[in-house]
Phi, psi and omega in degrees: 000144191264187156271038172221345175282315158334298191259007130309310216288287151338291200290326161280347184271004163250357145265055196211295149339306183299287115048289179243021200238302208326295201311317172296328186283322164304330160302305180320317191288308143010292189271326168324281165343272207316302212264341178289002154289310207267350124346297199282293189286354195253336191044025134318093206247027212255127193299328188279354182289328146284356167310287200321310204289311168314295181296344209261279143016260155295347126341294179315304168291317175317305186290317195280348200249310195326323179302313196314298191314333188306285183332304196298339198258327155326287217263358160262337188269314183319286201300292187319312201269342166316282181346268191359282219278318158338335163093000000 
């Protein structure tokens, strides 16, 4: 492998990363926002209160997310093991 075939390689496997990480975080993030507005305007300060909603949240993305993600690790295992067997 040359170097630049490494950093294709490399380069696709963090976008891959992104990729299958984004959708759950951007939820997490999402539902953070919300409830800490409604936090802010309610002046409700109880820290635990954003745990539930959040795991309740990304579970949620997660099952509904879970094919993609499938595909996307697929289709990066593909590519890896072509190398492989290219040598």
């Amino acid at each position: 492998m040359t170097g630049a075939e490494v950093l294709d390689v490399a380069r696709e496997g963090i976008w891959t990363l992104l990729k299958v990480a984004g959708p759950l975080m951007l939820a997490g993030l999402g539902i953070g926002v919300a409830i800490a507005l409604v936090q802010a305007l309610t002046q409700i300060q109880e820290m635990t209160l954003v745990f539930v909603p959040k795991i309740i949240v990304i579970f949620l993305t997660l099952l509904v997310m879970l094919p993609f993600m499938a595909q996307v690790l697929e289709a990066y295992m593909m590519l890896i093991m072509s190398h492989v067997a290219l040598g």
